[in-house]
C-alpha positions as CSV (number, residue, x, y, z in Angstrom):
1,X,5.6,43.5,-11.8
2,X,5.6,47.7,-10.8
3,X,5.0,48.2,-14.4
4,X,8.1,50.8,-14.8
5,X,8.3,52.0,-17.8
6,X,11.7,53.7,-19.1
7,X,11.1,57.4,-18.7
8,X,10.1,56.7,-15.0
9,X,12.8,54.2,-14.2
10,X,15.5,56.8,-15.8
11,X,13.8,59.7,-13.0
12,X,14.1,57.4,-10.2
13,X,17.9,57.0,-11.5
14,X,18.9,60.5,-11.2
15,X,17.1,60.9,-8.0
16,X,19.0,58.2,-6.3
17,X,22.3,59.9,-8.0
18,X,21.3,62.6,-6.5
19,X,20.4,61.9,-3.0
20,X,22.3,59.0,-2.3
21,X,25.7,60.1,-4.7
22,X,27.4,58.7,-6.5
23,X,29.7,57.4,-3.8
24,X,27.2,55.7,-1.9
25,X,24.8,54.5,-4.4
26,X,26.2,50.8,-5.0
27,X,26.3,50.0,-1.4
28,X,22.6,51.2,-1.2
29,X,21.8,49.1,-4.5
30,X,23.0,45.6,-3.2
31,X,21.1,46.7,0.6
32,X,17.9,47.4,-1.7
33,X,18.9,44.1,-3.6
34,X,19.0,42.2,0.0
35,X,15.9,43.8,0.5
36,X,14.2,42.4,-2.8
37,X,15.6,38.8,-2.2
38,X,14.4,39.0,1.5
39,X,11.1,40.2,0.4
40,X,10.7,37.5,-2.1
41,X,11.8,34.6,0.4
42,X,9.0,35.2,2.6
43,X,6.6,35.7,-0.3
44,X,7.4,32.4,-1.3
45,X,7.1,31.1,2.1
46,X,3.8,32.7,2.5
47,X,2.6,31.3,-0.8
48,X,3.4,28.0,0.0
49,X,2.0,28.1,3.3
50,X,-1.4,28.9,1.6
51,X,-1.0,26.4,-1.0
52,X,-0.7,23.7,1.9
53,X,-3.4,24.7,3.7
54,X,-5.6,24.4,0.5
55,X,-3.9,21.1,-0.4
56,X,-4.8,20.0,3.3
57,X,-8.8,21.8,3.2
58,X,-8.6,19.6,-0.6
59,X,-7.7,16.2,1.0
60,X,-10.5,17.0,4.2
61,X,-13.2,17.2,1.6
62,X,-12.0,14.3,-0.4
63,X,-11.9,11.6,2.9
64,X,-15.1,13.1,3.6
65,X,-17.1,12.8,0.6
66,X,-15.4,8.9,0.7
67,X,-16.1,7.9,4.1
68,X,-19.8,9.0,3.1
69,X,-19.9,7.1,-0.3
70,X,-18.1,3.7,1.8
71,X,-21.0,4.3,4.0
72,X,-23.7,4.4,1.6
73,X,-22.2,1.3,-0.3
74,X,-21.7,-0.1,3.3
75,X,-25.9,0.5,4.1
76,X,-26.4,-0.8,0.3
77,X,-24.8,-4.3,0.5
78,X,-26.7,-4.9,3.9
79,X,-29.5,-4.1,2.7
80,X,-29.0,-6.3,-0.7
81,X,-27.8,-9.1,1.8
82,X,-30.5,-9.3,4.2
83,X,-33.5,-8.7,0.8
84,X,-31.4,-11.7,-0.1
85,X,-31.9,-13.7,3.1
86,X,-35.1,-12.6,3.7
87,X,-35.8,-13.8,-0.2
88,X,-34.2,-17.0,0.3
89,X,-36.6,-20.2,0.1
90,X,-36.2,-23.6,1.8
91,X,-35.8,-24.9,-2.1
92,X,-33.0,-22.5,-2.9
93,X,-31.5,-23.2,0.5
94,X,-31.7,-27.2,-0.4
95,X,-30.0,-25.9,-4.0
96,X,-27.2,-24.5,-1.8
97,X,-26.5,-28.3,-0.8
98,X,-27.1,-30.3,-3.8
99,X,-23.7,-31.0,-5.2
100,X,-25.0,-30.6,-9.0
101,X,-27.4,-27.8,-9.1
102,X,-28.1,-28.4,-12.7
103,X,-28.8,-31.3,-15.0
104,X,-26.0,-32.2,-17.7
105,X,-27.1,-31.6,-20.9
106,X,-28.4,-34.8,-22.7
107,X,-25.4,-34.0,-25.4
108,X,-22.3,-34.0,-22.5
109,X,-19.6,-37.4,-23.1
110,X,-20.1,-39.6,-20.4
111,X,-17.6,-39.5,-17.8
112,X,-14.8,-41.4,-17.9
113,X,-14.7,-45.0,-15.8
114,X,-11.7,-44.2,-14.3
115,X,-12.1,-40.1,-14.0
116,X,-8.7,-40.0,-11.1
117,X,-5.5,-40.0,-13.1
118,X,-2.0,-39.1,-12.0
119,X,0.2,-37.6,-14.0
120,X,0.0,-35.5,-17.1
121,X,-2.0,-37.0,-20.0
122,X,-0.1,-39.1,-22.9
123,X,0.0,-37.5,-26.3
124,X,-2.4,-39.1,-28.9
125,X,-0.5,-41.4,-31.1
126,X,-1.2,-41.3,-34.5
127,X,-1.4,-44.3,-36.5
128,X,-0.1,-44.7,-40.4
129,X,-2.8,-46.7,-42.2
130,X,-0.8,-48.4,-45.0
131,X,-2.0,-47.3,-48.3
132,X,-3.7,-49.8,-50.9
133,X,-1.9,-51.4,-53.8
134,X,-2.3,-49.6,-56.9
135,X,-3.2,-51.7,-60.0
């Protein structure tokens, strides 16, 4: 973090002894260590302060660039919807009303004469054919 190296960490040593003595010199360690831990508290606090408010400015930019993407899908679909009413014709509007818009294939099964049936529909039977007499 200071990037200390040995030989200057072993001169601040012997200055503290020296200055401070021996006597006094763990008392003024764990103040300095309070110090340190005080120091670092409010680091973090400032850091994550900072982080928020980027996290915040982040999420601002974000609802802003989707309110304008709802609003250009918004303008898109009116403007699909009324090319589609504008493009509408009185025989597509008669389609709209016709109850089978297209003719059944010539291939379909006919419908059933009875097509309304209530309840679940009985399982197929199968019949044994009795085999022929061999000679």
């Amino acid at each position: 973090m200071f990037d200390i190296g040995a030989s200057e960490l072993l001169v601040l040593v012997i200055v503290a002894i020296v200055v401070i003595g021996p006597k006094d010199l763990p008392m003024a360690l764990r103040t300095a260590g309070r110090w340190v831990a005080k120091m670092r508290r409010v680091s973090n606090h400032f850091k994550a302060g900072i982080e928020t408010m980027i996290r915040e400015a982040e999420m601002e930019e974000m609802e802003r660039k989707w309110k304008e993407q709802n609003e250009r899908i918004m303008r898109e679909t009116a403007a699909q919807e009324a090319a589609a009413a504008q493009g509408q014709t009185v025989a597509a509007a008669e389609d709209q009303n016709d109850p089978f818009p297209e003719p059944l294939p010539s291939d379909a099964p006919a419908a059933p004469a009875d097509p309304v049936m209530i309840g679940p529909m009985p399982p197929e039977e199968k019949v044994s054919r009795p085999e022929a007499p061999q000679p």
